[in-house]
N, C-alpha and C positions, 0 to 999 in steps of 0.2 A: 471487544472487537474480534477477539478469537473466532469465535459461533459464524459471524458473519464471514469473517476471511475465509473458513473450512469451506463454506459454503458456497463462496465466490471459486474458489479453486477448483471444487467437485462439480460446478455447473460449466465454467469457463477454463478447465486446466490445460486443454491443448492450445490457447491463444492466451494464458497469462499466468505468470510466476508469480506464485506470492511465494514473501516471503518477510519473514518475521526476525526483529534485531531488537534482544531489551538493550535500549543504550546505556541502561545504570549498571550492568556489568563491564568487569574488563574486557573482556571478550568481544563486547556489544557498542564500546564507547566511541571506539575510532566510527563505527556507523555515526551515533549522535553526532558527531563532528562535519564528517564528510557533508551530510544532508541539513546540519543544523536544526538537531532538533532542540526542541527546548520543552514540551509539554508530549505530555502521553496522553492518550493515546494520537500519535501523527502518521495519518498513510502521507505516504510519497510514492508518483504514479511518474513511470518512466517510462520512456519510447522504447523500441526495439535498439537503439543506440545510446541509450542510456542516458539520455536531457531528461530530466524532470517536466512534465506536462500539465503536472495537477498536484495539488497537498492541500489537505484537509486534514484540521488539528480539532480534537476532541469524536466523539463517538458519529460514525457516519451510517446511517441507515442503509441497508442491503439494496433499497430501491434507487437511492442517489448515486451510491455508489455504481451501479450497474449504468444509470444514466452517461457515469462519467467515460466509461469503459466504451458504452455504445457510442462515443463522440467519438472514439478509435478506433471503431471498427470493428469494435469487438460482438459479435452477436449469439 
């Protein structure tokens, strides 16, 4: 999902933060938690206030992805 996220960022970085949390570190676990993740790879898509909007668990295509994005406004 890396290739994809770099790429969402580089096209869409002034209207969206990515941002990347391995939860199997310590560092990264309190994320797993908060968001509940259970399987990798999980985006979790958040408002400007921070609700969760969208999650999609396993590998997400740059074109679905973007779909999800332009449901917010994002273009």
């Amino acid at each position: 999902m890396q290739p994809v996220m770099k790429s969402i960022e580089q096209k869409y970085g002034t209207q969206v933060k990515v941002v990347f949390h391995d939860v199997w570190t310590e560092a990264g676990a309190p994320y797993g938690k908060k968001y509940g993740i259970e399987a990798i790879p999980t985006q979790v898509f958040l408002d400007e206030t921070g609700k969760e909007y969208f999650r999609h668990v396993g590998f997400f295509p740059e074109e679905e992805l973007i779909k999800v994005l332009n449901q917010k406004g994002v273009k």
